[in-house]
SEGUKOL-343610 format. One record per residue: residue in one letter; x negated, y, z negated of N, C-alpha, C, O in turn; chain. Coordinates in steps of 0.1 Angstrom, whole numbers, padded with zeros to 4 digits. Layout:
! SEGUKOL-343610
(node A; (X; Y; Z); (X; Y; Z); (X; Y; Z); (X; Y; Z); A)
...
//
This chain:
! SEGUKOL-343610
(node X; (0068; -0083; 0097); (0075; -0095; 0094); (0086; -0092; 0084); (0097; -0098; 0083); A)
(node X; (0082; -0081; 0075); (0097; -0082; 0064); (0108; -0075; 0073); (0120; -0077; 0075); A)
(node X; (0099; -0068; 0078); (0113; -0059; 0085); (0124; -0072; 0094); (0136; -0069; 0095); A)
(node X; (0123; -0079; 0097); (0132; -0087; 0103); (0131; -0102; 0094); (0130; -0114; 0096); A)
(node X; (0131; -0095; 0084); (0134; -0111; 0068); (0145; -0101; 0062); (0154; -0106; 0056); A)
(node X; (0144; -0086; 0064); (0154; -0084; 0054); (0169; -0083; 0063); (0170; -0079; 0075); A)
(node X; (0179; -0088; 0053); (0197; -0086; 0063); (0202; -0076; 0063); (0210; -0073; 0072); A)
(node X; (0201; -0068; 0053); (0206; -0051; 0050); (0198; -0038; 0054); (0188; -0033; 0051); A)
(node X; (0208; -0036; 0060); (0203; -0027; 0068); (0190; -0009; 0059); (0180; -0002; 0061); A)
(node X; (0198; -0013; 0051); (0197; 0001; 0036); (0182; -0008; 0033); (0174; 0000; 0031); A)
(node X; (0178; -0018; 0033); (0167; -0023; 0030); (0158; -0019; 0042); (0148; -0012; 0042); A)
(node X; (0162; -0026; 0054); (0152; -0024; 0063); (0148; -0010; 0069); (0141; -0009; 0079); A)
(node X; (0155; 0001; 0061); (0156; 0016; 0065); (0141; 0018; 0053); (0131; 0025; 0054); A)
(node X; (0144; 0011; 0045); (0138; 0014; 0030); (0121; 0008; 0034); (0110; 0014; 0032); A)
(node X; (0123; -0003; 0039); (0108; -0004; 0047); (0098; -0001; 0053); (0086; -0003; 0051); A)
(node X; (0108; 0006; 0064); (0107; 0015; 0075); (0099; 0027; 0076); (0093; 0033; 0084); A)
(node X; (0104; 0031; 0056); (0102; 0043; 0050); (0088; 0040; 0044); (0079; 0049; 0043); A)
(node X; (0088; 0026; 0040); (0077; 0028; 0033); (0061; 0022; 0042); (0049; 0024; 0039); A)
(node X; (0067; 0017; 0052); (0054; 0017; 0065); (0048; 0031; 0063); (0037; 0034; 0057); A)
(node X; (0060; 0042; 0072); (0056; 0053; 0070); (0045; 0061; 0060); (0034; 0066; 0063); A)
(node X; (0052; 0060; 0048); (0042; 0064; 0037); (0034; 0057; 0032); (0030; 0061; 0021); A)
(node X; (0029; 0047; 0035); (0015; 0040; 0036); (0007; 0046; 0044); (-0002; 0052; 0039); A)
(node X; (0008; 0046; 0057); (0004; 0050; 0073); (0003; 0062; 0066); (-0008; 0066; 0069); A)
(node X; (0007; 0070; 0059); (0006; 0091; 0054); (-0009; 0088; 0046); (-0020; 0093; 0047); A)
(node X; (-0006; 0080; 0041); (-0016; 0081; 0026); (-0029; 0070; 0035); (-0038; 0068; 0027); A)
(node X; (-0031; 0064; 0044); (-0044; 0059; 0048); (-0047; 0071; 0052); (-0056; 0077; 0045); A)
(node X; (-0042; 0078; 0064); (-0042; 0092; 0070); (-0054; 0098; 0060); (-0066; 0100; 0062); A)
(node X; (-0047; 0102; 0049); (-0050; 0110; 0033); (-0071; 0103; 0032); (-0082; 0108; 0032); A)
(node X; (-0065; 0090; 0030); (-0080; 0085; 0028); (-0091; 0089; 0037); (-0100; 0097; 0037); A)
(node X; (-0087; 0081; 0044); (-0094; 0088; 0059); (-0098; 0100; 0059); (-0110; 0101; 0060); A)
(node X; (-0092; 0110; 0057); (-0100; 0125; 0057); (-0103; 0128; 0045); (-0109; 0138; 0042); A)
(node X; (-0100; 0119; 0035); (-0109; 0118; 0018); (-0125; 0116; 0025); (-0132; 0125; 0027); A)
(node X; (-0127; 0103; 0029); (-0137; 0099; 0034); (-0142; 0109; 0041); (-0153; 0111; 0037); A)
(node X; (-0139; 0115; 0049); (-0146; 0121; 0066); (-0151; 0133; 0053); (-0163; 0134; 0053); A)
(node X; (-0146; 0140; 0044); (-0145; 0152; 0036); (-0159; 0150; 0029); (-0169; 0158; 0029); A)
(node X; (-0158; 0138; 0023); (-0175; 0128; 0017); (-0183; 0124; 0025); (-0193; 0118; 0022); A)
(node X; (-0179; 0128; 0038); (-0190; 0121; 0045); (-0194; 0109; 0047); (-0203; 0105; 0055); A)
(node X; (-0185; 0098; 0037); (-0188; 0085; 0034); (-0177; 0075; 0040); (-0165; 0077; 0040); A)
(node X; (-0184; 0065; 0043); (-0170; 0050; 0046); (-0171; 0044; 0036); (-0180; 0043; 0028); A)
(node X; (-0155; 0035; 0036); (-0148; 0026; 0027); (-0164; 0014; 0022); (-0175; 0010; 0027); A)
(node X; (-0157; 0013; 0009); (-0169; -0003; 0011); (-0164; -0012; 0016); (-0152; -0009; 0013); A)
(node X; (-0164; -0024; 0022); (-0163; -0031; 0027); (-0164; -0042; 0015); (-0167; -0054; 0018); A)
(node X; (-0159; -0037; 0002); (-0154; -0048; -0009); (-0145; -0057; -0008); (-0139; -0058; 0003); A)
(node X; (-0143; -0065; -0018); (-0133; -0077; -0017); (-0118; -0072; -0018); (-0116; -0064; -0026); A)
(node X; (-0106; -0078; -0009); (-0094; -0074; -0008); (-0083; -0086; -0012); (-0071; -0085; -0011); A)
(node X; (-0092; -0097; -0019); (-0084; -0108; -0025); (-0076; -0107; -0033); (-0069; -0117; -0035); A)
(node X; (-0075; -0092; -0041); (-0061; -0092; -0047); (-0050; -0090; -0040); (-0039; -0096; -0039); A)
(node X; (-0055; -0079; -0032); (-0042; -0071; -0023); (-0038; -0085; -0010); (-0026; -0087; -0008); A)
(node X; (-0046; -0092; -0003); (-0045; -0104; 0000); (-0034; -0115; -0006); (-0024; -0118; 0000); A)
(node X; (-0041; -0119; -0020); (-0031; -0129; -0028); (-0020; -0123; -0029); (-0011; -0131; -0027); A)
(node X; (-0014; -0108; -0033); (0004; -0108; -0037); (0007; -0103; -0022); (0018; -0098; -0022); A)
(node X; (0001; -0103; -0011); (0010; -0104; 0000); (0012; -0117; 0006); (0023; -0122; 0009); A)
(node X; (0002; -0121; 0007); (0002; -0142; 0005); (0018; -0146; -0006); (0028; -0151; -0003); A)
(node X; (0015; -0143; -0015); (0025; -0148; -0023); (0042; -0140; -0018); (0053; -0146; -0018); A)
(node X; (0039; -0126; -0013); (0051; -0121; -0015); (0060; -0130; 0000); (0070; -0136; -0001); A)
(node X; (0051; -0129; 0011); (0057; -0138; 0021); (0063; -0158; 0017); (0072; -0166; 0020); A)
(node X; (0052; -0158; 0007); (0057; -0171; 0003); (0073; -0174; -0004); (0079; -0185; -0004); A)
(node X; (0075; -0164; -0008); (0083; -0156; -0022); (0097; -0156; -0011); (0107; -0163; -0011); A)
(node X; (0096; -0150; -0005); (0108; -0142; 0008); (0107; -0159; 0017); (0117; -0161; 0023); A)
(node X; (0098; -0168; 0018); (0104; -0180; 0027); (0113; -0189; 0018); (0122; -0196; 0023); A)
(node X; (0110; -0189; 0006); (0117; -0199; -0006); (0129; -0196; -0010); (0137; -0202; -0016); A)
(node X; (0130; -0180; -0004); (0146; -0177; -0006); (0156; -0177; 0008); (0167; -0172; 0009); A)
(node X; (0147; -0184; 0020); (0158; -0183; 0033); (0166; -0188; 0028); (0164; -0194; 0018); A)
(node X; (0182; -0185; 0037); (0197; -0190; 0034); (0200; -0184; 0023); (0209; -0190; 0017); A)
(node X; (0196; -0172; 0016); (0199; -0167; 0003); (0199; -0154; 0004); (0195; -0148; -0006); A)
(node X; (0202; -0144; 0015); (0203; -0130; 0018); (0197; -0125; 0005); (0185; -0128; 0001); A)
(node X; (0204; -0120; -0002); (0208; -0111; -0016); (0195; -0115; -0022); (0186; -0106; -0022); A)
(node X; (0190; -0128; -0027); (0179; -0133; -0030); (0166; -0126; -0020); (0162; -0115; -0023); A)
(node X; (0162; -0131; -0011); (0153; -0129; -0003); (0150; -0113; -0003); (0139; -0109; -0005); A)
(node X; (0157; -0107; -0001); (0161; -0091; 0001); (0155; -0085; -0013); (0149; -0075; -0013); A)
(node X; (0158; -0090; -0021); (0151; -0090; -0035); (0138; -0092; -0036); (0131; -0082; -0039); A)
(node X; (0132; -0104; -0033); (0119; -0107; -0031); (0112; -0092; -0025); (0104; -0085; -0031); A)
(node X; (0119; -0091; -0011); (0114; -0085; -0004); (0106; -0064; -0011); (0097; -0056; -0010); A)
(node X; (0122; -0065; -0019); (0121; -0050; -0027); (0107; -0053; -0035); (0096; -0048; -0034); A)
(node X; (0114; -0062; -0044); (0100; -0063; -0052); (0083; -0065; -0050); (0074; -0060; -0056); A)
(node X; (0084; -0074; -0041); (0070; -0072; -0036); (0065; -0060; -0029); (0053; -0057; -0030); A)
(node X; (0073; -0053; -0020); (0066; -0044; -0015); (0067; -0034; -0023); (0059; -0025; -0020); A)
(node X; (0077; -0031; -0039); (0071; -0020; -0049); (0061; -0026; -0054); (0058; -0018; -0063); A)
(node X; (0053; -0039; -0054); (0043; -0039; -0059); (0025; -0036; -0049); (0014; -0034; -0053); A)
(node X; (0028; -0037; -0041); (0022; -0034; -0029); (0020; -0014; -0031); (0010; -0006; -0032); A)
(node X; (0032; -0014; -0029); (0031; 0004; -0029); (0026; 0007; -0044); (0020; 0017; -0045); A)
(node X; (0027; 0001; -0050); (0017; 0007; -0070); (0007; 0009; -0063); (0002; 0020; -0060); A)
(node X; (0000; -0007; -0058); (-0016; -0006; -0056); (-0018; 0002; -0046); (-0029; 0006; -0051); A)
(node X; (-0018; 0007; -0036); (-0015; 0017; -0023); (-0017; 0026; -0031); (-0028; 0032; -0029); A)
(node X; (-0006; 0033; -0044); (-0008; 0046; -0048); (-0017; 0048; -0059); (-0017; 0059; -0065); A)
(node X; (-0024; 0038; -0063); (-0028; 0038; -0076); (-0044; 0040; -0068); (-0052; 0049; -0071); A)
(node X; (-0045; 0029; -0059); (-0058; 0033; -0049); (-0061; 0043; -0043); (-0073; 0045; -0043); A)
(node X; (-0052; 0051; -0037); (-0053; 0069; -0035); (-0051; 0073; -0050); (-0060; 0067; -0055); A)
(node X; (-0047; 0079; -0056); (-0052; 0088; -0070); (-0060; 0088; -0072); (-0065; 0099; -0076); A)
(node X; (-0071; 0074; -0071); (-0082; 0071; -0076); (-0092; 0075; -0066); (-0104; 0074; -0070); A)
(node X; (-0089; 0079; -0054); (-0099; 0082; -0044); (-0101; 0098; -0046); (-0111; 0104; -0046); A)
(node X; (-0084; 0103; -0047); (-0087; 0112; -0045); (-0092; 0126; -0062); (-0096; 0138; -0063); A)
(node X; (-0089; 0116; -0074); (-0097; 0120; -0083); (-0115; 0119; -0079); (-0123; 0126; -0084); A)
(node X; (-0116; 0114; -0074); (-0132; 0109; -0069); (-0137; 0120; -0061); (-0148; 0126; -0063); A)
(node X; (-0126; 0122; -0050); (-0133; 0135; -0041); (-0136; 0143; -0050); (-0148; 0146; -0052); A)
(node X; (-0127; 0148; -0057); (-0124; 0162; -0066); (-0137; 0164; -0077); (-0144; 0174; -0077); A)
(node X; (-0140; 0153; -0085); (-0150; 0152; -0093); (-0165; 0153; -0087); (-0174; 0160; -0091); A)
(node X; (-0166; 0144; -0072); (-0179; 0149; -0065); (-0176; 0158; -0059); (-0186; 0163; -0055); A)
(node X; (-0166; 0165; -0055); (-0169; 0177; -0048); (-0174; 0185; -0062); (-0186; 0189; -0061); A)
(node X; (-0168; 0189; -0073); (-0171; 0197; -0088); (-0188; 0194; -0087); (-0196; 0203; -0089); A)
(node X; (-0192; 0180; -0084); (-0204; 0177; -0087); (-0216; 0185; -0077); (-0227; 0190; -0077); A)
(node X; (-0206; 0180; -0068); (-0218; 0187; -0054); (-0219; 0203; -0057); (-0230; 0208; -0057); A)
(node X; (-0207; 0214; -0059); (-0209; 0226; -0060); (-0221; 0229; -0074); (-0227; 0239; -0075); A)
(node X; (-0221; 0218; -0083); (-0228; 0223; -0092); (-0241; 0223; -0093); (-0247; 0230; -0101); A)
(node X; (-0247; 0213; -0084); (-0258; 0211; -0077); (-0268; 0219; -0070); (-0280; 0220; -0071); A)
(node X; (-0255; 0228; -0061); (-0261; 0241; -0053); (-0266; 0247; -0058); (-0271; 0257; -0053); A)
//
């Protein structure tokens, strides 16, 4: 859906891009996981929920306002991509520390 909310073209490339490198970094998790042996938890996603809830609400209050909306649009999805990457570091400091754990085990 942003991809056809945003009017500039340089944005909707920038989206495009960043589908992409989301879709790299699930990839990433995914064989974090398969590497542990373990699946996701099945925890609560009501944050990551609420600022995409909001960000769409954000981008409808600015129709008729290109320049505006297009803004919205930047800004929320660099907030989206923090938590995306802040959530891989943190997975993959995790592998790294249990795998140290598991070799010391042996």
């Amino acid at each position: 859906m942003l991809l056809t909310e945003a009017q500039f073209t340089v944005l909707r490339n920038a989206i495009e891009d960043t589908v992409a490198n989301v879709e790299k970094q699930i990839a990433r998790m995914q064989l974090i996981y398969t590497l542990l042996d373990a699946n996701p938890a099945k925890g609560s996603i009501n944050g990551v929920t609420g600022l995409i809830d909001d960000a769409f609400e954000a981008i409808y209050l600015q129709q008729g306002e290109p320049e505006l909306q297009d803004l919205s649009i930047i800004f929320y999805l660099q907030n989206i991509e923090s938590v995306e990457m802040a959530s891989f570091q943190v997975l993959q400091m995790a592998a790294v520390k249990l795998h140290n754990f598991h070799s010391e085990i042996k």
